[in-house]
MARPA-305113 format. One line per 3 residues: their letters; for each residue x, y, z of C-alpha. Coordinates in Angstrom, 3 decimals. Layout:
! residues N
A) X Y Z; ...
This chain:
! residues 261
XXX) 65.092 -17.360 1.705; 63.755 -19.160 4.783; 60.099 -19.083 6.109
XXX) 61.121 -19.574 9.368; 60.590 -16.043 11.196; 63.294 -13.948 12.864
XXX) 64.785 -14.784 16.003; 63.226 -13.538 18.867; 59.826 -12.238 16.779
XXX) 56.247 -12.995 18.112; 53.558 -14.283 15.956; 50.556 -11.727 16.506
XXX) 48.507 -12.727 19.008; 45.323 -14.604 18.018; 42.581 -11.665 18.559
XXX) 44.875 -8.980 16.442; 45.328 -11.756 13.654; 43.634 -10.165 10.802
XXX) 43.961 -13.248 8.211; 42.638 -15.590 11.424; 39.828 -13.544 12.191
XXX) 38.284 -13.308 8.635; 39.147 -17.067 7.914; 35.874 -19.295 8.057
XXX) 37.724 -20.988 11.633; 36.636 -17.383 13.052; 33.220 -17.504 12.040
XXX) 32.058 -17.837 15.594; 33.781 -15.029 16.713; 32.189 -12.962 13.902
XXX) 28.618 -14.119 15.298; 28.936 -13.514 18.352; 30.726 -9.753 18.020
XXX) 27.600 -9.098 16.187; 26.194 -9.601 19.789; 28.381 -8.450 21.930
XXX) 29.393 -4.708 20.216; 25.865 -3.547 19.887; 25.480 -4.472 23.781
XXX) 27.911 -2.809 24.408; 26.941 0.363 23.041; 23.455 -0.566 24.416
XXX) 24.389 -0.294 27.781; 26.444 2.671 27.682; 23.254 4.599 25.712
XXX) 20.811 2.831 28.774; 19.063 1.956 25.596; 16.367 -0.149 27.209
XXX) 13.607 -1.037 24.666; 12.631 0.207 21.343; 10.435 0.879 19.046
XXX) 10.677 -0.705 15.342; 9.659 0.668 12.140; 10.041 -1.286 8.498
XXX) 9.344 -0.335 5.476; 10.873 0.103 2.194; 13.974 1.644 1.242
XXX) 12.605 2.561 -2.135; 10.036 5.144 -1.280; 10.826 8.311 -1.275
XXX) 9.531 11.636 0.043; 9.145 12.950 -3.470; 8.240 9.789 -4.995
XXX) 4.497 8.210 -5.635; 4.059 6.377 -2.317; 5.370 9.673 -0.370
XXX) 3.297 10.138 1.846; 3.920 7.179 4.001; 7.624 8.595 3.699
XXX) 6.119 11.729 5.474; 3.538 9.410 7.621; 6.313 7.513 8.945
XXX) 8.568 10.195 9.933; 5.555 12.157 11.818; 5.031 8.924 13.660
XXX) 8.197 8.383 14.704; 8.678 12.235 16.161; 5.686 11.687 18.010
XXX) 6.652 8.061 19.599; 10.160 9.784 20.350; 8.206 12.687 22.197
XXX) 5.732 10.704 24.108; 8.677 8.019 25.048; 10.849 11.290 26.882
XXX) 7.737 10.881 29.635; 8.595 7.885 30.741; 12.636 8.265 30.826
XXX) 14.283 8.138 34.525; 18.005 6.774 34.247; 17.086 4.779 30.999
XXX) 15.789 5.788 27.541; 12.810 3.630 26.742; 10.267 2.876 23.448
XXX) 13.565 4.675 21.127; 12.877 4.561 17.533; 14.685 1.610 15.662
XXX) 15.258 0.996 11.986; 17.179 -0.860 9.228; 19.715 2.584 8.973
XXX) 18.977 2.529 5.489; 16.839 5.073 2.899; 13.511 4.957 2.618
XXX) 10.790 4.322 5.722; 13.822 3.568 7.263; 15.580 7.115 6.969
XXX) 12.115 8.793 7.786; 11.702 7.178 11.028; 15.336 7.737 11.964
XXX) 14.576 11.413 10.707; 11.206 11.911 12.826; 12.972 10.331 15.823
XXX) 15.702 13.216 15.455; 13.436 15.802 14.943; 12.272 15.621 18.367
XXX) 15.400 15.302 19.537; 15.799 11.833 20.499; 18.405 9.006 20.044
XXX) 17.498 6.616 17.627; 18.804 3.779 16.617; 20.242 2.304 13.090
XXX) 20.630 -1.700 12.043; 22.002 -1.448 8.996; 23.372 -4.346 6.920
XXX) 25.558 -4.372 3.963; 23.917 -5.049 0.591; 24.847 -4.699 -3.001
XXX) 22.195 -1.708 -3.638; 20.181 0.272 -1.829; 21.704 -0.488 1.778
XXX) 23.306 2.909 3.325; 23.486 4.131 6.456; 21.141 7.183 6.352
XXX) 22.385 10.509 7.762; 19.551 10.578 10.740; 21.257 7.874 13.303
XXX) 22.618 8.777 16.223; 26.129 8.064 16.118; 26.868 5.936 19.029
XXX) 24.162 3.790 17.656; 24.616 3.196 14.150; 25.529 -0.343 13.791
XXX) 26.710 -2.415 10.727; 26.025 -6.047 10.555; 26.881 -8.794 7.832
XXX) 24.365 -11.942 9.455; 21.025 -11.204 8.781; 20.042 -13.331 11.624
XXX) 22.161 -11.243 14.193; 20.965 -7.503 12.696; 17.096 -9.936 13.463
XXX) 18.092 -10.577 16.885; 18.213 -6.820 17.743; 14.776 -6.090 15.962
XXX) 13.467 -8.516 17.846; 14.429 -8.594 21.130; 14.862 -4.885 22.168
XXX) 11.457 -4.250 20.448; 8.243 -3.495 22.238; 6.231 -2.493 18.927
XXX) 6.730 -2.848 15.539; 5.278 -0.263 12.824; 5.441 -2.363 9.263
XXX) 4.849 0.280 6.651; 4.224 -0.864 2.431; 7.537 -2.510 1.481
XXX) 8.957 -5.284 -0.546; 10.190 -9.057 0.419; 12.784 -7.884 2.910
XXX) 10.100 -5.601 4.556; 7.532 -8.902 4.462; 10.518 -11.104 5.729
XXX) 10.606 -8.824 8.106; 6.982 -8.949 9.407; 6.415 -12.606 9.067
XXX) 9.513 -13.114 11.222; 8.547 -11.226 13.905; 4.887 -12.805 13.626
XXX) 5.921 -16.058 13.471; 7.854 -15.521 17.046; 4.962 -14.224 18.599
XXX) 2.471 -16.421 17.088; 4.564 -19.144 18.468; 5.483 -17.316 21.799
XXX) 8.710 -17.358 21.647; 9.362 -14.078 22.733; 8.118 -14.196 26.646
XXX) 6.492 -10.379 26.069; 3.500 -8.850 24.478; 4.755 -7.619 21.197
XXX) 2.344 -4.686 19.652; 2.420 -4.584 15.759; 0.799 -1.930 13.609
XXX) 0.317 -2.315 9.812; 0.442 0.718 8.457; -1.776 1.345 5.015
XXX) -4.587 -0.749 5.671; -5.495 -0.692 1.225; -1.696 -1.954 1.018
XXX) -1.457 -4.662 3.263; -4.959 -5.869 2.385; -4.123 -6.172 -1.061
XXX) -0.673 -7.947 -0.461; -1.565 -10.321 2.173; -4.901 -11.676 2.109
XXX) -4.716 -12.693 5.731; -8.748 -13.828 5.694; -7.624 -16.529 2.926
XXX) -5.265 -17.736 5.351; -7.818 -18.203 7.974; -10.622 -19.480 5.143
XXX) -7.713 -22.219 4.203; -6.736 -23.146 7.982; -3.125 -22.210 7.836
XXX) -3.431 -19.714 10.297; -5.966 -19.391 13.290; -8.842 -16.956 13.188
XXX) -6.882 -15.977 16.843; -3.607 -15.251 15.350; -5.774 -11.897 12.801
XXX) -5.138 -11.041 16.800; -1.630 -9.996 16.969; -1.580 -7.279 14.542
XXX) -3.245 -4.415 13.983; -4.302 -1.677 11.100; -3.716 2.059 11.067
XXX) -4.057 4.765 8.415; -2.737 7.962 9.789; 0.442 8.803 12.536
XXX) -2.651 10.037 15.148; -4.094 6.356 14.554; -1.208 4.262 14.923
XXX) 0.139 6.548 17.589; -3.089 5.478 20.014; -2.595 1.851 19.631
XXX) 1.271 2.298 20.691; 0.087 4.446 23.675; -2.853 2.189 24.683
XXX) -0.310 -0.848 24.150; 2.635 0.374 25.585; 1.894 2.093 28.635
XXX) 1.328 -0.940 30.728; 4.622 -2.065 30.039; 6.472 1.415 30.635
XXX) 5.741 0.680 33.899; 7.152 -2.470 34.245; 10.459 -2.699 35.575
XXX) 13.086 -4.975 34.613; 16.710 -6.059 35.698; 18.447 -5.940 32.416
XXX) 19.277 -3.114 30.365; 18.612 -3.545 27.550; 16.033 -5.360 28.384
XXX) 16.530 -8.088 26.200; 13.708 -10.675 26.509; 13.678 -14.369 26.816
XXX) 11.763 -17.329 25.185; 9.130 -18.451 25.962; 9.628 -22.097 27.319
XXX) 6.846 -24.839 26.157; 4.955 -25.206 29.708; 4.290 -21.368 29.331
């Protein structure tokens, strides 16, 4: 039988080529989908900034550590509320998490209690990673690169909310405080630890200082808070400033700093 194909049949074209697309050649185009579909949806939700929460998937609203299952959900209703004051013709400060269970699902779950959109970044693991049921569906994304599902946290975020987790959760945090130690994201970034006896215990950040590996400045770009009403003040105090700050790109994706800055 002969290879050659039919007369007069088409080869598919190159962007409905399944085998071509998942090839490693294609791996470009993967990337930069990962970019390009969540804009997308972006735009058409006038998604302009957001607020991110982490934590672990593991904890449970049942479970021992609960009550920062609760905590986190409480906090996110309220930043949903207090963000509907600012909202003209875009939706701004929307709650953002990994889509998964855990802190993530309660701050998807808070954010649709009071009845906002919220937002999902979800990433395809062997365990634990599931979209939960609390997204809002236009913006429940999937992503296989790591480093594209970090882009989004990143640079949509105003404020991040770090609740007790694991290494993904500390990946997490370390990323995001490594860009603004380094200014590489040209806004102010607020970030709140939540469960000041956790994180102390984890992280001794003084040691870090006491060793020189960090500057006594940098204890600077985060803070602590122990209960929703806490953590809720230093987003308000934080964010308000920039609510009113208008800006040509929605989302309002922000650019790096450039060394001279």
């Amino acid at each position: 039988m002969s290879d050659q194909p039919a007369k007069g049949s088409r080869p598919p074209l190159a962007y409905k080529n399944e085998e071509f697309l998942n090839g490693p050649d294609s791996r470009p185009l993967r990337i930069i989908s990962e970019y390009l579909e969540p804009l997308s949806h972006f735009r058409r939700q006038r998604i302009r900034d957001t607020v991110v929460f982490f934590g672990s998937a593991r904890i449970q609203e049942d479970g021992p550590l609960g009550q920062y299952y609760k905590d986190a959900r409480t906090l996110a209703a309220m930043v949903t509320t207090w963000a509907k004051t600012f909202r003209e013709r875009t939706y701004r400060f929307v709650v953002c998490s990994g889509g998964g269970p855990g802190i993530m699902e309660a701050a998807n779950r808070g954010a649709m209690d009071a009845r906002g959109k919220t937002i999902g970044l979800n990433i395809g693991l062997p365990f634990e990673q599931f979209p939960n049921p609390y997204i809002t569906r236009e913006l429940n994304f999937e992503f296989h690169y790591f480093f594209m599902r970090k882009f989004w946290f990143a640079y949509l975020s105003k404020a991040l909310v770090v609740f007790p987790g694991g290494f993904g959760t500390m990946d997490e945090l370390f990323e995001i405080l490594t860009l603004a130690q380094t200014k590489k994201l040209a806004k102010k970034m607020t970030i709140v630890l939540y469960g000041s006896v956790f994180w102390k215990e984890i992280i001794n950040f003084d040691a870090l200082v006491k060793y020189g590996t960090i500057a006594e400045k940098d204890l600077e770009l985060f803070h602590f808070a122990d209960t929703p009403e806490a953590a809720m003040e230093i987003l308000r105090e934080s964010l308000t400033e920039s609510a009113s700050v208008a800006g040509p790109e929605v989302p309002a994706i922000s650019s790096s700093a450039k060394p001279q800055e």
